[in-house]
C-alpha positions, 0 to 999 in steps of 0.5 A, spaced: 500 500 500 501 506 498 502 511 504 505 519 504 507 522 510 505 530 509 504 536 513 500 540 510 501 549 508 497 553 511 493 557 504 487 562 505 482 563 501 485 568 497 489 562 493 484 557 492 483 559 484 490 558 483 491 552 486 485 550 482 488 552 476 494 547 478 491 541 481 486 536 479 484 535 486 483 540 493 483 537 499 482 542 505 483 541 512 478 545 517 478 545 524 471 546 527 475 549 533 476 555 529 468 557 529 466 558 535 459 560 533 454 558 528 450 562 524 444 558 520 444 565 515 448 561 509 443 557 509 438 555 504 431 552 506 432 545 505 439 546 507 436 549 514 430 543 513 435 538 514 439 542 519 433 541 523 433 534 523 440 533 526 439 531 533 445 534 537 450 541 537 456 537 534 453 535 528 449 541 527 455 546 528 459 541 521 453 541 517 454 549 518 460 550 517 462 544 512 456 547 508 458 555 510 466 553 507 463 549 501 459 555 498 464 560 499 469 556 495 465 554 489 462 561 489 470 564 488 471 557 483 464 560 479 466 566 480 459 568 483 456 570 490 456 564 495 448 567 496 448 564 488 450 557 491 446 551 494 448 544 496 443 538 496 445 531 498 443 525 493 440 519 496 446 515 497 448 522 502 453 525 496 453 532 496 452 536 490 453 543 488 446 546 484 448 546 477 455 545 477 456 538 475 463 539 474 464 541 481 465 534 484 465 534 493 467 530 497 466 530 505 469 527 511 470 528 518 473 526 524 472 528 532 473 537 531 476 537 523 472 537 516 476 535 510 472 538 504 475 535 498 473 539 491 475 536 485 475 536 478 474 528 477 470 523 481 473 522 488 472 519 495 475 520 502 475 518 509 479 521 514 480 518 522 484 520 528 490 516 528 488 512 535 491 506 540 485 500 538 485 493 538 482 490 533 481 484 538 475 489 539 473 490 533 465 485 530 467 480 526 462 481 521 466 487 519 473 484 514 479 485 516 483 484 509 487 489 507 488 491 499 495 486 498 490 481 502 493 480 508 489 481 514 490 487 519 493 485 525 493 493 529 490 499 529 494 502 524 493 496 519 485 497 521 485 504 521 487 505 513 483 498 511 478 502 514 479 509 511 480 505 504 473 502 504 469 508 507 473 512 500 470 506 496 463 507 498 462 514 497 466 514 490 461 508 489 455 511 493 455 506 496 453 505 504 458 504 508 453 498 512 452 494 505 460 493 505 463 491 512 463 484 511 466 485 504 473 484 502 476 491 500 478 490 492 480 496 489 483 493 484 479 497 479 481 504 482 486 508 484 488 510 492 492 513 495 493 514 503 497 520 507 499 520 514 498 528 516 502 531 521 502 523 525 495 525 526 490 524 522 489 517 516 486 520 511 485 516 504 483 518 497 480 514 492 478 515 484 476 511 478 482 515 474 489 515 474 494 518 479 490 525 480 495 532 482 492 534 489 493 539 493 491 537 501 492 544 505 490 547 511 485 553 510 485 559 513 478 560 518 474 565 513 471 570 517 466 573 511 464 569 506 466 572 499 
């Protein structure tokens, strides 16, 4: 397998044009930490009716933010008002940005950190918080194969397995629970794993060759543009 060490820059908004003029792939660390508070106000009405449905502060403060961020970058890219910019989420969860087809979005997250992925090509990620576990904990039902076929015997084996399949599945649009019991083939893809500032497992999965990709953190952004 695959795996890149990376301590991602620093990049503010300012830069995400030309960054997507040289890369195919942008992947954006966020720390929700860096938001203190929430405003539904750049949200549309279905956006804010599945807001509603959300059951805690925690998920309610990602969808916002993640949401927040999403429409200011696709308006910098289009060119456009983030007012000008909704998002709607198919039935397989996958978000979309309304009417740019050619934006393709991907989003995960972990404990306190968003990564927003906005791509020129078809993608899939997943990122986990690099932790102790023992797999001797983890159900049985859920296979344990990683891509060269051996089985994953710690933590680490187990968190790229895992990251690896959850990439797969929203590349595919295909529900996490349908594939636990599967054996994880990505024969037909290509992958990549990073280990970002031995902090975070972050995985990328897509249909083409190897992508150019940018993996940065982003600035907070204080006022949409």
């Amino acid at each position: 397998m695959e795996i890149e060490e990376l301590t991602p820059s620093t990049v503010s908004v300012k830069q995400v044009t030309d960054l997507w003029n040289e890369n195919e792939v942008l992947i954006f660390i966020i720390d929700l930490n860096e938001y203190p508070s929430l405003c539904a106000d750049y949200l549309n009405e279905i956006e804010k009716a599945h807001l509603d449905t959300l059951k805690t502060e925690y998920f309610k403060k990602r969808y916002i933010v993640s949401r927040m961020v999403l429409k200011s970058l696709s308006g910098i890219l289009k060119e456009k008002p983030w007012s000008c910019i909704s998002t709607i989420k198919d039935e397989c969860g996958r978000v979309h940005v309304c009417d740019y087809n050619d934006l393709h979005v991907c989003i995960a997250y972990s404990e306190n950190i968003i990564v927003l992925a906005i791509s020129k090509i078809d993608l899939g990620i997943d990122i986990e918080v690099i932790r102790s576990r023992s797999v001797t904990s983890i159900s049985k039902s859920i296979d344990r194969s990683l891509p060269d076929g051996t089985s994953s015997k710690d933590s680490s084996d187990f968190f790229i397995m895992w990251t690896l399949k959850e990439a797969y599945c929203k590349l595919s649009n295909k529900t996490m629970f349908s594939n636990l019991s599967r054996k994880l083939d990505l024969s037909d893809v290509y992958h990549l794993s990073y280990v970002i500032e031995n902090k975070y497992l972050l995985a990328l999965v897509t249909k083409s060759r190897p992508p150019k990709v940018s993996i940065t953190h982003l600035q907070k952004i204080d006022i949409l543009i």
